[in-house]
N, C-alpha and C positions, 0 to 999 in steps of 0.2 A: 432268891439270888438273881442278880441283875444277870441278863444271856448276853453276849456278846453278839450282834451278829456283822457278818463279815460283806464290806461292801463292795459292791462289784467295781469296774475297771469306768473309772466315768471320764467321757475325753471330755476337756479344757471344750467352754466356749469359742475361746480366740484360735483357738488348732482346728477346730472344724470351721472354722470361717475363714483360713489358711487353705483347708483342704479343696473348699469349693472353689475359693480363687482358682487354686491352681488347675483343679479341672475345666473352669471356665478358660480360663487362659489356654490349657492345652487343647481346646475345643476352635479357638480361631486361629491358632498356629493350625490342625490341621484344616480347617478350611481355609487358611492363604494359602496351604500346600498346594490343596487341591484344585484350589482356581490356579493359581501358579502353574499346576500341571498341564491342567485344561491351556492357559493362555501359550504354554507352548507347543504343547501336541497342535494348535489349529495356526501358531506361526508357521509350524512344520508342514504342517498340511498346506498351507496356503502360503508357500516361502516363495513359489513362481510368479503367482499372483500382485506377490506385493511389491516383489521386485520391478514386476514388469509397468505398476504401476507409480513406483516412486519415478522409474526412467521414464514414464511421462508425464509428470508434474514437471519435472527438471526439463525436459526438450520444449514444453509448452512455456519455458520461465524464461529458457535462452532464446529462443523462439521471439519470445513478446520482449526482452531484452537488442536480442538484432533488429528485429523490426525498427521498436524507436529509433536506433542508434543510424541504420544505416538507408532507413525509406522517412520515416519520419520526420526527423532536424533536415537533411539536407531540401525535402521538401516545404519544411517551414522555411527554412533557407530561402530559397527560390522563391517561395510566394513573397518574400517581404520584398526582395528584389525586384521583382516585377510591381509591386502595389505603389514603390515610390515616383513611377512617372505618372501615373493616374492621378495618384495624391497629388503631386505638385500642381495638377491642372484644377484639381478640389479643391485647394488651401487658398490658392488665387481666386476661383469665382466664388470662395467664400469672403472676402477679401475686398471684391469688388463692386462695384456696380455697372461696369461699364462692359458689355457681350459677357454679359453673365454666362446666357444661355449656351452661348457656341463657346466656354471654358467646361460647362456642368458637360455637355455633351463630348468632347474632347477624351473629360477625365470617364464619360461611362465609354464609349468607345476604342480607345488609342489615338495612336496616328504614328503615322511613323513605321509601321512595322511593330511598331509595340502595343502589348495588352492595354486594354482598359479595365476597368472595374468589372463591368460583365464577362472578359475572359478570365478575369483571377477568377471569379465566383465559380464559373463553371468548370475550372481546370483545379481550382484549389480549396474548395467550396468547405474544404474538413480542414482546411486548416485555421490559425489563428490570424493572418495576414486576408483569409478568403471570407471569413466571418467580417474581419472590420470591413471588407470591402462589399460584404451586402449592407453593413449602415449606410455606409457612402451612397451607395447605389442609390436607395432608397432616400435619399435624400436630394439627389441630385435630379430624382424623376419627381420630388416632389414642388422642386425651384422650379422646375419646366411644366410645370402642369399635367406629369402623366402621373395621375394618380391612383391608378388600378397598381401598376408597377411600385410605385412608390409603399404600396401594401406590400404588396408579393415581396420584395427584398428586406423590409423593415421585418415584417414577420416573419422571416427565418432568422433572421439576426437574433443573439442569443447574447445574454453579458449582465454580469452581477454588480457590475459594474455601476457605482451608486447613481451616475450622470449620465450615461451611457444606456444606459438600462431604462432610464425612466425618459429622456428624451427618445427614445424608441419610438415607445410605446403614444407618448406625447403628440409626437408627430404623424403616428398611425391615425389619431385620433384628428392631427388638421386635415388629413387627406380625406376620410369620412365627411369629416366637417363640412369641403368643398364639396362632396359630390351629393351632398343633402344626405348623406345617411345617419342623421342626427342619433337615431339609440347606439348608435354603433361609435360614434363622437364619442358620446360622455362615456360611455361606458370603458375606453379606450384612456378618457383624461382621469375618469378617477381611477383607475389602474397604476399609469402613470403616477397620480398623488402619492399615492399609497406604496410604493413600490418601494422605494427609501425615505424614509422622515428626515428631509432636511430643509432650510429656510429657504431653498430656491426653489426646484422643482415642484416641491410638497404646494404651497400656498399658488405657482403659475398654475397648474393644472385644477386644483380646488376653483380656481376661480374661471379657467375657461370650462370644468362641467357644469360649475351653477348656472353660467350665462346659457348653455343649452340645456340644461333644467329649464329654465325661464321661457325659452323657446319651444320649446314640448309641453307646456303650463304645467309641469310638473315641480308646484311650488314650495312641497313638502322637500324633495329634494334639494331644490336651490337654496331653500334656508339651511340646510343641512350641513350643504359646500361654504358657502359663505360664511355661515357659524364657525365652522371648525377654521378657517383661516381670522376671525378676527377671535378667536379662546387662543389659537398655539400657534400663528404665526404674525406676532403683533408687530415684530419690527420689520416686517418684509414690504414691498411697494405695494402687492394686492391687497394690502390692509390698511391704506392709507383712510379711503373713503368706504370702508367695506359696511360699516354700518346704514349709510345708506341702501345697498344692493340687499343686506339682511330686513329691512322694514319695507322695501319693496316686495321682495319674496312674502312677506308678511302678509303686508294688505292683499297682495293677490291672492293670497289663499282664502280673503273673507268674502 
């Protein structure tokens, strides 16, 4: 005779894959508790601390908020005020030919009772008005032939400025130029080149460092300047006869 026999209590696959869920589940509910806990008790604990530190993020924000508003602009203010009588003696001996030199000296001095370009520099020297006045500067000792100074002010002069920026640097490099310190020329002009890629500046200065390549007989280089203004800048004037300047650089290196 067949036995019966009696089968025990079997749980469901899908009920114990339920059941771990849910203890997995119950297992990061209490660890958010617990961190939850933790992150308050150490607010609590450190509820002085944090106040006293958000009250100083906030005074350091009004702080840096007053400052612009009330030393700042009115001091951009005033410097631009004061830079328009210097300019106007700048815009004129750029302008002219005729007592260049006693217009260029004018605009770096004053007259008058009024600032020149050298006292905006020194009086306002952080601002936007006291920056463009050390270009000036430096340009105006470069028309007069002081060209130590003519460094010193171009090189603080700062500007992302795509023509601004690169004739800077440009003009650091004529001052060099004049005083014979030729590595310090090209090095200054292909900066200048390089500074922003456009059809003016890029190809003037490429072609004033190959000529002092040329002059240091460093011919590798010069073919290098000259190459790269007749490949990328064919329609500009330094690329008129640039082939010729590249086959000289040429032979001179044989």
């Amino acid at each position: 005779m067949a036995t019966y026999k009696k089968r025990g209590n079997k749980v469901k696959k899908g009920t114990q894959v339920n059941i771990e869920d849910q203890s997995t589940t119950a297992e990061v509910f209490n660890t958010l508790d617990d961190t939850a806990s933790k992150s308050e008790q150490w607010v609590e604990k450190n509820q002085k601390s944090i106040i006293i530190g958000l009250i100083a993020i906030t005074v350091i924000i009004l702080g840096y908020l007053a400052y612009n508003k009330y030393v700042i602009e009115p001091k951009e203010i005033e410097a631009a005020d004061e830079l328009a009588y210097p300019k106007n003696y700048f815009d004129q001996a750029q302008n002219t030919t005729i007592a260049v030199d006693s217009l260029y000296n004018l605009s770096l001095n004053g007259a008058d009772g009024k600032y020149g370009l050298i006292d905006i520099v020194d009086n306002y020297g952080k601002t936007k008005a006291g920056n463009l006045a050390k270009y000036m500067s430096g340009i105006a000792y470069l028309k007069t032939s002081d060209y130590e100074n003519a460094i010193k002010y171009l090189s603080d002069f700062s500007s992302d400025d795509e023509m601004l920026g690169a004739l800077a640097l440009g003009n650091i490099g004529d001052a060099f130029s004049e005083i014979n310190q030729l590595e310090d020329a090209m090095k200054y002009y292909a900066d200048a080149a390089n500074f922003r890629n456009n059809d003016f500046t890029s190809p003037l200065y490429l072609f004033k460092a190959g000529n002092i390549a040329m002059e240091l007989k460093k011919y590798d280089k010069a073919e290098e300047y000259f190459t790269k203004i007749k490949d990328n800048y064919t329609k500009s004037d330094e690329a008129r006869n640039i082939d010729i300047f590249v086959q000289r650089a040429q032979i001179a290196k044989k």
